[in-house]
C-alpha positions, 0 to 999 in steps of 0.5 A, a space after each residue: 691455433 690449430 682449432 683456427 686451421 678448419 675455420 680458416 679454409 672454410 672461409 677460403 673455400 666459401 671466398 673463392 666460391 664467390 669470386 667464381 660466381 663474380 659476372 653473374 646476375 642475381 638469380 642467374 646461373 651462368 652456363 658455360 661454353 666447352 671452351 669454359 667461358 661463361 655464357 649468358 652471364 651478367 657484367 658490369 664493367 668500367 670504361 675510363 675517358 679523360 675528357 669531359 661528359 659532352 667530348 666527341 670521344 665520351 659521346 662515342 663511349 656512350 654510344 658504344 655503351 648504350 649498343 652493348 646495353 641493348 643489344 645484350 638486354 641489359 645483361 652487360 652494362 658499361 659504365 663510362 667515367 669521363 673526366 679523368 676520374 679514374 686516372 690519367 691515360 697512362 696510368 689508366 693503361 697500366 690499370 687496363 693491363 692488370 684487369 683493374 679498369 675494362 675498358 678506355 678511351 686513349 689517343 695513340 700516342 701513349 699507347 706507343 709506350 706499349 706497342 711500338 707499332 704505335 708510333 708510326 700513327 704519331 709520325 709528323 705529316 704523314 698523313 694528308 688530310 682525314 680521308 687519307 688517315 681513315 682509309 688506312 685505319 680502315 684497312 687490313 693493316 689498321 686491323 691488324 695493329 688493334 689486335 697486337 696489341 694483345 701482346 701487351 694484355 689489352 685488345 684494340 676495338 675500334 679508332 676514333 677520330 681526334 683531328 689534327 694537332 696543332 701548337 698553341 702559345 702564350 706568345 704570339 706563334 706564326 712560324 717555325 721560328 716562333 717555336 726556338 726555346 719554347 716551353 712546350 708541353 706534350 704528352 708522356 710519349 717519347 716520340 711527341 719528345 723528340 717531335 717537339 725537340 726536332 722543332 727546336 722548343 724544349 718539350 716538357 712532359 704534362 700530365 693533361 689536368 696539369 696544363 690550364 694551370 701551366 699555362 697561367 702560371 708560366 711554368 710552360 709557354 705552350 702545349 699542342 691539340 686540336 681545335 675541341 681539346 684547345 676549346 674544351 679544356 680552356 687553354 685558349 684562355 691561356 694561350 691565345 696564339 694557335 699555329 695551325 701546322 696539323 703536325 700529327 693526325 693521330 687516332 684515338 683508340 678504344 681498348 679492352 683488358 685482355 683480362 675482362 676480354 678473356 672472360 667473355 665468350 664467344 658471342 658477347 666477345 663479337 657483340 662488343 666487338 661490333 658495337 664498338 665498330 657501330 659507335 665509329 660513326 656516331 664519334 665522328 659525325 660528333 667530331 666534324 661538329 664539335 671542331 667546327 664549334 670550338 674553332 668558331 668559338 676560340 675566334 669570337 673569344 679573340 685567339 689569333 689563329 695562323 695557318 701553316 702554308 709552307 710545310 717544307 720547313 717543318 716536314 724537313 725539321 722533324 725528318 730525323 723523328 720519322 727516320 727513327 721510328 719509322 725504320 722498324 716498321 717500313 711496312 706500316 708506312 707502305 700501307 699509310 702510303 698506299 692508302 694515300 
């Protein structure tokens, strides 16, 4: 055995000799900065999405990706999987905060489990409309929340839109009342539980790919999404009943691994940061198009759709939700409410 000891660190030497050259081009030697990040290196890296390849969300991935791609020459690549191949959104994140994926796409919601702040932006009704959600996105404090998020080893990069959510049924749905008993999926978030209890149904935690097949087999009476989710997963061939309450308007999220952040130097750092900004516009102009479609779409294949009119109702059900996780964070909903 101890003929074996110099062989056996011989290949550890030449192993960890290779792992330090990992982010390199063929050919290419990485130069490094003073504060040792690699400049000039060549990186492929993976961004994870759930949703399929034409989503608004994906389509904004794309764009992000293509804005790297070009604007580093080919020299970092980002490769998107959508349609859930890498995983689940929460389990994504896990794999985010180890440096197993790069990057994803995630609603915030779930994200919540992660950072506490997050909740706030999954509060029933408070926000009024898109306009009044984007001016605060857009603000000094929206910034700020991405860039907490380092406290759990992922960094925040950009919000897309995800529209407003509303409940969908395999029963006919027209009120609040409708609700009582209901079997209602929603996502594995503790505050979209208590949402959902607040309004009297019985919420019952899904994995997305988990729900068409839910739906058709009874084990839930209904979910909650909005108009392009609804229309792109197939549900409404399930649920053909929508209320359309708008009971959370909550952003979705385009996030990096601390661990790959930390890789990258200064100047790619800021190159991925504003492409990431730069694909904004590209996701929500295919937002607003695509929710116009898809509510077009779920009418003409017979879905009945009714408006809430009345939010009192609702806004006073779900008032113990926004006492409870709104107290921690007064200052979020002072700059929510500012920017109203």
């Amino acid at each position: 055995m101890k003929t074996k000891r110099p062989l056996m660190g011989a290949i550890a030497v030449l192993l960890l000799a290779g792992a330090a050259l990992t982010g390199c081009g063929k050919g290419e030697t990485a130069q490094s900065n003073s504060d040792g990040k690699s400049k000039g290196a060549t990186y492929t890296f993976r961004l994870a999405d759930t949703h399929p390849p034409d989503y608004p969300t994906v389509i904004g991935d794309k764009k992000f990706a293509e804005l790297v791609n070009e604007r580093t020459n080919g020299r970092i690549k980002i490769e998107v999987f959508p349609s859930g191949q890498l995983g689940e959104e929460k389990a994504v994140l896990e794999q985010i905060q180890l440096g197993a994926i790069d990057f994803t796409r995630t609603n915030a919601n779930p994200l919540a489990e992660f950072n506490k702040e997050f909740s706030v932006l999954g509060l029933p009704y408070i926000f009024e409309s898109d306009e009044h959600l984007w001016r605060f996105l857009e603000s000094e404090t929206g910034e700020r929340m991405l860039n907490n998020l380092e406290k759990s080893r992922m960094k925040g990069l950009a919000y897309y839109s995800s529209g407003a959510r509303s409940f969908y049924s395999r029963n006919p749905l027209t009120s609040i009342d409708d609700l009582k008993g209901m079997k209602i999926r929603v996502q594995q978030s503790k505050l979209n539980i208590d949402l959902v209890s607040a309004l009297g149904a019985s919420a019952t935690p899904m994995p997305y790919s988990e729900v068409f097949s839910g739906l058709q087999t009874g084990v839930i009476d209904g979910a909650e999404n909005n108009f392009p989710s609804y229309y792109s997963s197939n549900h409404y061939q399930a649920a053909k009943h929508i209320l359309l309450d708008k009971h959370q308007r909550t952003p979705e999220v385009l996030l990096v691994s601390k661990a790959t952040w930390d890789k990258l130097s200064p100047e790619d750092q800021q190159i991925i940061k504003q492409a990431a900004l730069d694909s904004v516009k590209t996701q929500r102009e295919s937002w607003e198009k695509w929710e116009k479609e898809s509510e077009q779409k779920v009418k003409e294949a017979g879905v009945t759709i009714t408006e809430v009119t009345d939010f009192k109702p609702w806004q006073e059900a779900v008032k113990p939700v926004v006492e409870k996780y709104g107290a921690e964070f007064k200052d979020i909903l002072q700059a929510i409410e500012k920017a109203r």
